[in-house]
C-alpha positions as CSV (number, residue, x, y, z in Angstrom):
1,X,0.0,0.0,0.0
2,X,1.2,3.6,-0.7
3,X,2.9,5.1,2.0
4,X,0.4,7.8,3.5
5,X,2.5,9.9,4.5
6,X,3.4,11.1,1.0
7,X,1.3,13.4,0.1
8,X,0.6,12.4,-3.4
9,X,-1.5,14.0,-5.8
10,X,-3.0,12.1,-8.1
11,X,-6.2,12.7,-10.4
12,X,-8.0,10.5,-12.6
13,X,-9.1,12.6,-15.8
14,X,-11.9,11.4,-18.4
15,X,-15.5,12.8,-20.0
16,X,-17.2,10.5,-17.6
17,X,-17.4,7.9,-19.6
18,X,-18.0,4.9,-17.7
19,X,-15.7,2.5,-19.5
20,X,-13.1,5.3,-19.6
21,X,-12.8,6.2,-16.3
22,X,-13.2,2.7,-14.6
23,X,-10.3,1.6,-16.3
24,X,-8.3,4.5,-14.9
25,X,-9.5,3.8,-11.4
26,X,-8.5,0.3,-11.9
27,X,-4.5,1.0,-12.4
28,X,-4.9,3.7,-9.2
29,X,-6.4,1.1,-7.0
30,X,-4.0,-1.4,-8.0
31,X,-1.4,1.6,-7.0
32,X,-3.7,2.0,-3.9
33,X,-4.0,5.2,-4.5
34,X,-7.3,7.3,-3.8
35,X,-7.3,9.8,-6.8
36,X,-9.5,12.7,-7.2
37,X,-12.2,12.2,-10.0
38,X,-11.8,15.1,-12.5
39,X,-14.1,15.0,-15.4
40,X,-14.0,17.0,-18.8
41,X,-17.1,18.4,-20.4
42,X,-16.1,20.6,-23.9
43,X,-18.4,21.9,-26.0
44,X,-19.0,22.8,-29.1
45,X,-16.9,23.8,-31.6
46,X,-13.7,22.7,-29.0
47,X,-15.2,19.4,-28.6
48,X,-15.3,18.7,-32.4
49,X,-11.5,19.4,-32.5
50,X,-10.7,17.1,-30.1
51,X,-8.2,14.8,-29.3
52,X,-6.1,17.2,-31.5
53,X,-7.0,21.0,-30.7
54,X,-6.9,22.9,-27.3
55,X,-8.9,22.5,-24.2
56,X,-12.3,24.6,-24.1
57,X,-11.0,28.2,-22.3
58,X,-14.6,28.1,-21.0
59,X,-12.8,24.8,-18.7
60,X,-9.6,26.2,-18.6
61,X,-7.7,26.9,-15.0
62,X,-9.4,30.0,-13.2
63,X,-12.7,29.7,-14.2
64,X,-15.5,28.0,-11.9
65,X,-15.3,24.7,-11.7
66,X,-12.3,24.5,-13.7
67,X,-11.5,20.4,-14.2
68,X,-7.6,21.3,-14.6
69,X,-7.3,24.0,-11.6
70,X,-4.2,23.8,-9.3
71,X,-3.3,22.3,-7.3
72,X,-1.7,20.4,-9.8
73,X,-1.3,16.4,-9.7
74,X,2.3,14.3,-9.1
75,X,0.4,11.5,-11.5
76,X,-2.3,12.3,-13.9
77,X,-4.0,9.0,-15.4
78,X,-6.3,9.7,-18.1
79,X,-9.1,8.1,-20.9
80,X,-10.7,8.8,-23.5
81,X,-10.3,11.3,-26.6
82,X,-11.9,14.6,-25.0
83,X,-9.2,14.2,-22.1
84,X,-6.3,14.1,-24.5
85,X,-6.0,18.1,-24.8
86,X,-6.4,18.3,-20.9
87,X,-3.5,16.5,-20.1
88,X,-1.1,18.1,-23.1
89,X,-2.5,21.2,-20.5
90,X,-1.3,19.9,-17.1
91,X,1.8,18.7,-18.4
92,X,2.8,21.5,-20.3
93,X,1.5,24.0,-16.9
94,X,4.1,21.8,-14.8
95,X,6.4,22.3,-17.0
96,X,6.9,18.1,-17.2
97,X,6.4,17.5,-13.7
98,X,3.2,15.6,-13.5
99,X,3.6,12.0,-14.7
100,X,0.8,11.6,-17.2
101,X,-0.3,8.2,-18.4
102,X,-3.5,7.5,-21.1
103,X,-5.1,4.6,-21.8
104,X,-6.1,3.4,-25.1
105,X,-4.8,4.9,-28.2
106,X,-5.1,9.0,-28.0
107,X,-4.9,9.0,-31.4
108,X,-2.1,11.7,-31.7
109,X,0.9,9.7,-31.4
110,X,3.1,8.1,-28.7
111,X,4.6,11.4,-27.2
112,X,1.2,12.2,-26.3
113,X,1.8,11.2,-22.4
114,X,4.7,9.9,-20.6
115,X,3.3,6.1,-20.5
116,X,0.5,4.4,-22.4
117,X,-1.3,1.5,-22.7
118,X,-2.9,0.6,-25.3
119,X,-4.5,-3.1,-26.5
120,X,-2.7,-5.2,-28.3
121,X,-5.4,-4.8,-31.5
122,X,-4.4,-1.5,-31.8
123,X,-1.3,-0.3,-34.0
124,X,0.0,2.4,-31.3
125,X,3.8,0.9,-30.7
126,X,6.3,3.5,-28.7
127,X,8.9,2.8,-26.4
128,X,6.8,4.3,-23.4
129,X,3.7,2.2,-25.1
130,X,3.0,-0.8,-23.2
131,X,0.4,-3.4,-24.8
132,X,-1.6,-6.1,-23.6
133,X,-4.7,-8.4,-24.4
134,X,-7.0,-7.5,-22.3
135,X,-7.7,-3.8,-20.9
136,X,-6.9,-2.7,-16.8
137,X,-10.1,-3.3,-14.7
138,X,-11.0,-3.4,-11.0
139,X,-11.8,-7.6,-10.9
140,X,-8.6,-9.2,-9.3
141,X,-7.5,-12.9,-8.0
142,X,-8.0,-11.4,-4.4
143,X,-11.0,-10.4,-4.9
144,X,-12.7,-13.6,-6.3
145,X,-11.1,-15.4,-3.3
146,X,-13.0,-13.0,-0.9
147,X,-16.3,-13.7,-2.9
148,X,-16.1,-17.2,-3.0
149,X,-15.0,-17.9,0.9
150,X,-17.7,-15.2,2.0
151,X,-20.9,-16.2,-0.9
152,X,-23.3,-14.4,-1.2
153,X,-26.7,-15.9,0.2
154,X,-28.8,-14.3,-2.7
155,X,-27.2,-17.2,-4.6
156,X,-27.2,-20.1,-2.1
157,X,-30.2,-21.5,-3.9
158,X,-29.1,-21.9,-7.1
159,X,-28.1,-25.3,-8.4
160,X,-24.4,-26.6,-10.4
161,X,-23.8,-25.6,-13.2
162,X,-23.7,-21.7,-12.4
163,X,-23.7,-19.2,-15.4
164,X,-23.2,-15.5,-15.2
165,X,-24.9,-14.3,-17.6
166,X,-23.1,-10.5,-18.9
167,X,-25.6,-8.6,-20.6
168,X,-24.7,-5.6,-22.2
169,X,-26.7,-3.3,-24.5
170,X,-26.6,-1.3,-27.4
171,X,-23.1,0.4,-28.1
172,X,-21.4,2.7,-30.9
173,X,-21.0,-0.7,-33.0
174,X,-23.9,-3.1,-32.3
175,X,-27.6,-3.4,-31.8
176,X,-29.5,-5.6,-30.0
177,X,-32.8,-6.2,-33.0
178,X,-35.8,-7.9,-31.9
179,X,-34.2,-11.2,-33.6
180,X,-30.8,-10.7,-31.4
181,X,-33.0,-10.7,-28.0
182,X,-35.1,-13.7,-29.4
183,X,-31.8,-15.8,-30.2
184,X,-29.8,-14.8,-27.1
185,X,-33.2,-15.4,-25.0
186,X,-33.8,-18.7,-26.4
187,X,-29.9,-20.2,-26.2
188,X,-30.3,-18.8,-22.5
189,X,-33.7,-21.0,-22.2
190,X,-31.8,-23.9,-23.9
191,X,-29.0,-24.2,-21.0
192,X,-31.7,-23.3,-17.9
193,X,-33.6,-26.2,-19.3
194,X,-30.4,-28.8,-18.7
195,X,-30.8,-27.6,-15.3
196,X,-28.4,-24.8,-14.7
197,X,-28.5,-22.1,-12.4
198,X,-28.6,-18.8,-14.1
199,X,-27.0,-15.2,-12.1
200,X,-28.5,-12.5,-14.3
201,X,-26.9,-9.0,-14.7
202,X,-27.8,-6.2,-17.3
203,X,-26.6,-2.8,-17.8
204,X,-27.4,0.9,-18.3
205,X,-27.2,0.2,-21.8
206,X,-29.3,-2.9,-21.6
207,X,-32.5,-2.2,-24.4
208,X,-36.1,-2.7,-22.4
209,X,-37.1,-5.5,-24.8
210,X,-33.5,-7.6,-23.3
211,X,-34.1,-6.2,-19.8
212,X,-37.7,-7.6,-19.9
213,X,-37.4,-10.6,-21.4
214,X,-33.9,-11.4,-18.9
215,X,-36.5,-11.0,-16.2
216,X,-39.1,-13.6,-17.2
217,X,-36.0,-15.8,-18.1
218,X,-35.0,-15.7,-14.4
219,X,-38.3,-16.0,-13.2
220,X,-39.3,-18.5,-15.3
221,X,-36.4,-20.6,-14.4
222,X,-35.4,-20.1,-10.9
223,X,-32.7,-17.8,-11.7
224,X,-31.8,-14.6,-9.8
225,X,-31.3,-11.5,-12.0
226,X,-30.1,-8.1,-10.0
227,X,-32.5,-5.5,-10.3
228,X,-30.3,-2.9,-9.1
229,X,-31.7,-3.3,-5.5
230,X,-29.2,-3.7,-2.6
231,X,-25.6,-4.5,-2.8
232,X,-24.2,-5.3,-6.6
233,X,-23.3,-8.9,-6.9
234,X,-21.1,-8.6,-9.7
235,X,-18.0,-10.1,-8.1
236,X,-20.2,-12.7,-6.7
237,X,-21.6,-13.7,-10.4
238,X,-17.8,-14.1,-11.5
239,X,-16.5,-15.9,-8.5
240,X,-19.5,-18.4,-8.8
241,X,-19.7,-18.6,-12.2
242,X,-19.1,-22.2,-13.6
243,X,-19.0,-20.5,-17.1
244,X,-20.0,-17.0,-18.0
245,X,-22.1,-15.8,-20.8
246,X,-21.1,-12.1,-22.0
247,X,-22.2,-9.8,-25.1
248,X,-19.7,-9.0,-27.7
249,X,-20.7,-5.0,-27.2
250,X,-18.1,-4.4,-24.2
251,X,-14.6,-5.3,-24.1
252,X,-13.7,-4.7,-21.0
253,X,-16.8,-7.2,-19.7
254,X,-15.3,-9.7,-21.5
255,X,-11.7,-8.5,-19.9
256,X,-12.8,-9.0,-16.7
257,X,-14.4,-12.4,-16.9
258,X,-11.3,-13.6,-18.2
259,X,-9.5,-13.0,-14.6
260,X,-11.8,-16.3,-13.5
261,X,-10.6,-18.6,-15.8
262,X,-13.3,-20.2,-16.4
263,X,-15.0,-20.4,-20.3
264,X,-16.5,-17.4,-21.6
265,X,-19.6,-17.6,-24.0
266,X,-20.0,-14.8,-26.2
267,X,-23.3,-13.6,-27.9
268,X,-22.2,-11.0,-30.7
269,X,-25.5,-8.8,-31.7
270,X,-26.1,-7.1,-34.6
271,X,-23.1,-4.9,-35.8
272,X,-19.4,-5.8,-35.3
273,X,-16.0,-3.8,-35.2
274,X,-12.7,-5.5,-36.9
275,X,-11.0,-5.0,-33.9
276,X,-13.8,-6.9,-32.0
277,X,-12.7,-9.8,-34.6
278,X,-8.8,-9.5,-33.5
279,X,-9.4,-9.2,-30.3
280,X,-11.8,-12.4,-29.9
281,X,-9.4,-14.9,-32.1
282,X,-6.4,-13.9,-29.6
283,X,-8.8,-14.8,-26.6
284,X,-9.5,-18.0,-28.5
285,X,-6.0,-18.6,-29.4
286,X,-5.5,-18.9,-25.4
287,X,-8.8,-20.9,-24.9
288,X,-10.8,-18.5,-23.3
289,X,-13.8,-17.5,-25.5
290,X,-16.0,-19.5,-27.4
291,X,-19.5,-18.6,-29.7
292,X,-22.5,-18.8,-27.2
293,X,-25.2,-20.7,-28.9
294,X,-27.1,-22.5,-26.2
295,X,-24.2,-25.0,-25.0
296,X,-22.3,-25.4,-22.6
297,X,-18.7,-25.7,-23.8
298,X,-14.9,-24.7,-23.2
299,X,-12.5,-25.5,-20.2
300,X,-10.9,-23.9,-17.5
301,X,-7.4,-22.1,-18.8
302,X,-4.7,-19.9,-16.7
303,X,-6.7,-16.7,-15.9
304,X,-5.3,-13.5,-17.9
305,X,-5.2,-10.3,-15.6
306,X,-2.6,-7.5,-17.5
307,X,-4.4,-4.7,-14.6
308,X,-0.9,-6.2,-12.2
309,X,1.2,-5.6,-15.3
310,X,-0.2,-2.5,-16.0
311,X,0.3,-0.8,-12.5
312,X,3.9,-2.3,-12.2
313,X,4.7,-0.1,-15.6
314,X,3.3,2.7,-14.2
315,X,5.2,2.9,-10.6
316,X,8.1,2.2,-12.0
317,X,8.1,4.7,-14.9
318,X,6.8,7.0,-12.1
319,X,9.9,6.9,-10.0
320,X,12.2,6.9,-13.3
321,X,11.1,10.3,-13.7
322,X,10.6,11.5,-10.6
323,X,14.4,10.8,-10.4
324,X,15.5,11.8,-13.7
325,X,13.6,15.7,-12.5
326,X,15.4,15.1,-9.1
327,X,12.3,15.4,-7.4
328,X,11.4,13.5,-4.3
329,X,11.1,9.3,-4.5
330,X,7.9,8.6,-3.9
331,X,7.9,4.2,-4.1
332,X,4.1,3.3,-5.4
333,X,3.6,-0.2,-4.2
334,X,0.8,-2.5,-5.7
335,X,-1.8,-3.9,-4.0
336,X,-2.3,-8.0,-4.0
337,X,-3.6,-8.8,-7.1
C-alpha cells in the first residue's frame, strides 16, 4: 500500500465515460492510491476538434469549476479522446512534472503522455507504449477469493452448473434487434432447461425488450437476476460462475471475466467492429472464449489479468522520472492482485 505519509497528488481525468474512467480507477487502485475524479465536459466547436486541438478556455484553470485547476497532480492517469488536450494542459502548466499516463490509443501519437497502454489490436507501438490483451479493470485474484469464501446468500439457492450471464446493451457498434434478443433469449432458455442455475446482470445500456425478457428468463427458471436493488453482486456472479455468458458489445466485460478462468460464452448482436474480430481470435487462441449458442462448452485455462502488469509499468516509470527531474522518491507499491 502507498505510503500515507506522501502526500501524493494524483487525479483521474476522463469525460465521464464509464468504460473510460473505470479503467483509470483500476490502475490507481492497484497503485492504492485514492485519486480525485476530474471530469472533462467541452463543448461545441472545441469538442469537435478534439483529441487534436486545445482545451475549451470556457474549462480552462481560473474559471469556476475548472477540471484542470491547481493544485496540480504528481500522477495524472487519463481516458478517452476529450481528455487528450487536458493533459497536453497539465503537463505543459508543470512544466513536465506531472507523470501523465492515457489509456487506449489517444490517437495523436506516442509522445502524447509519458506512459501508455494501449490493447494489443491497436497499432499504437512507442517505447513508453506498453500493450496487452486485455484492458486494466477493478476484478482481481483477491477479490474472487473474498467472494467465493464469504458467498453471497442471494445465490445459495441456485443449483451446479452456475452461469453469469453479462448482458450488455446497445453500443457505438452493435444493436441488439428484436431477432438478437429472441436468439440470445432462447440459447439462454436452452441451458436453464439442462438444469443450470442462471445469475443475471444487465446494464445501463441494456435495451427494455432484453431487460424484460432477462427478467421472465429468471423467473421462469429459478434464476436470480439483479434489479439494481441492494448491494451489486457482480464479483459474486464471476467468482461463482461455472461459465460465463457475455455480449460481444463491451470489451472490458469480457476482460474482466477472463481474470476467472473459467469459459467465456460470447453472444455478438447485430453490428461488429474489426478490432472486436482481432481481439476475440487472440482470446480464442488462449482458450478462453468460445461462440454462445445455447451449450455449454470450453475449459478452464490460466486466468489472464494485465491490470498487475499495467500498475507495475506505471510505478516504475513514475519513479524513473521522478528521479530523472530530481524530485522527491515517492515508491508506489501494488496492491495484492
Amino acid at each position: 500500500m502507498l505510503r500515507k505519509d506522501t502526500g501524493l497528488i494524483t487525479w483521474v481525468l476522463s469525460d465521464g465515460k464509464a468504460g473510460d474512467e473505470l479503467q483509470a480507477l483500476s490502475v490507481t487502485e492497484a497503485l492504492g492510491l485514492n485519486p480525485a475524479i476530474r471530469r472533462v465536459k467541452p463543448r461545441p466547436p472545441f469538442s469537435w476538434l478534439m483529441p487534436w486541438g486545445p482545451i475549451d478556455p470556457r474549462e480552462r484553470p481560473g474559471v469556476s469549476d475548472s477540471p484542470v485547476a491547481p493544485p496540480y497532480p504528481d500522477l495524472l492517469v487519463a481516458s478517452g479522446r476529450r481528455a487528450v488536450a487536458y493533459l497536453r494542459h497539465v503537463k505543459k502548466a508543470t512544466g513536465g512534472r506531472t507523470y501523465t499516463v492515457f489509456l487506449k490509443d489517444p490517437r495523436t501519437g506516442p509522445e502524447t503522455a509519458d506512459f501508455i497502454w494501449s490493447p494489443e489490436y491497436d497499432r499504437l507501438r512507442g517505447p513508453n507504449v506498453l500493450n496487452t490483451l486485455t484492458p486494466p479493470h477493478r476484478i482481481s485474484a483477491g477479490k474472487l477469493a473474498e467472494a467465493r469464501t464469504h458467498p453471497d446468500p442471494r445465490l445459495a439457492h441456485l443449483p451446479r452448473p452456475r452461469i453469469a450471464v453479462l448482458a450488455g446493451g446497445n453500443s457505438r457498434h452493435h444493436r441488439f434487434t428484436d431477432d438478437d434478443v429472441s436468439l440470445f433469449i432462447q440459447h439462454l432458455t436452452a441451458v436453464a432447461e439442462t438444469g443450470a442455475g442462471l445469475m443475471i446482470t444487465a446494464s445501463r445500456r441494456t435495451p427494455p425488450a432484453l431487460r424484460d425478457a432477462l427478467t421472465g428468463l429468471a423467473a421462469g427458471h429459478n434464476g436470480f437476476l439483479w434489479d439494481g436493488t441492494d448491494e451489486n453482486p457482480y464479483v459474486d456472479f464471476l467468482a461463482q460462475a461455472d461459465f460465463i455468458v457475455a455480449t460481444a458489445d463491451s470489451f472490458n466485460m469480457i476482460g474482466e471475466a477472463a481474470v476467472t478462468g473459467r469459459p467465456i460464452l460470447v453472444f455478438e448482436p447485430s453490428g461488429g467492429h474489426p478490432k472486436l474480430d482481432v481481439y476475440m481470435q487472440a482470446l480464442k487462441a488462449h482458450g478462453v472464449v468460445h461462440p454462445f449458442e445455447g451449450r455449454l462448452e470450453g475449459q478452464p485455462y490460466e486466468p489472464l489479468n494485465s491490470t498487475p502488469k499495467v500498475a507495475k509499468a506505471i510505478a516504475e516509470g513514475f519513479r524513473r522520472h521522478r528521479r530523472a527531474l530530481g524530485l522527491p522518491d515517492i515508491a508506489l507499491s501494488l496492491e495484492t492482485p
